[in-house]
N, C-alpha and C positions, 0 to 999 in steps of 0.2 A: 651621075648626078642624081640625088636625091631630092623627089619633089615632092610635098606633101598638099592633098585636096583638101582646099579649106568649107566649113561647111559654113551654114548661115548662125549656129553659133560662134566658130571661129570670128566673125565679123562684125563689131561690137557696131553701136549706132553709135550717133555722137551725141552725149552728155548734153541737156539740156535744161531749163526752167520750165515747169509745166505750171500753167495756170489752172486755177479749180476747175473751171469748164472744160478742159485738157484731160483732166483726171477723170473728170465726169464720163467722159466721150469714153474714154480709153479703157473703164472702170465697167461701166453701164449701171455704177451709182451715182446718185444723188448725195448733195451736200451735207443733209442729216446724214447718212449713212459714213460718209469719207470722214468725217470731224468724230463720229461714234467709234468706229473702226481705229481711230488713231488715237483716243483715251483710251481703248482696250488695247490698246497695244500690237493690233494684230493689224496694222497698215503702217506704211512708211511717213514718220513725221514731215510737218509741211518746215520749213523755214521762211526767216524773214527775210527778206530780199530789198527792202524796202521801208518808207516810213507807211504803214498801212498798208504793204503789198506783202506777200506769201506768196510760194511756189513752193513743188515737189522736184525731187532730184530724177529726173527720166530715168537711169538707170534703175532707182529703188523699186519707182513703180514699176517700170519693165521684171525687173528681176518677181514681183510681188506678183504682177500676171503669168509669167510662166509657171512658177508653185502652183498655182490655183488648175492651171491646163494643164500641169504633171500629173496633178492630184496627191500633192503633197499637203496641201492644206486639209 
């Protein structure tokens, strides 16, 4: 029987809606900085979720903090 060790990448989180205080937290930016970041293009657009409400797709951002701690950024 073959078993294969799954590691903590193997193990996705589950897909969520992150509020801008979510991002803030998860990011260690600031609002000016996440809305700057996402005109230049080098952060994960927000979506509408809502009349007046926005969120980030958890995975983007997830995937957007591990570049940064690879040091591919």
């Amino acid at each position: 029987m073959n078993h294969q060790e799954l590691t903590d990448k193997d193990i996705k989180p589950p897909r969520r809606i992150l509020r801008l205080r979510e991002v803030e937290r998860l990011t260690g930016y600031k609002s000016s900085s996440i809305y700057r970041m996402v005109k230049e293009g080098v952060f994960p657009r927000q979506r509408r979720i809502g009349p007046g409400a926005v969120g980030w797709d958890s995975r983007e951002v997830d995937a957007w903090i591990e570049e940064r701690l690879d040091g591919v950024a």
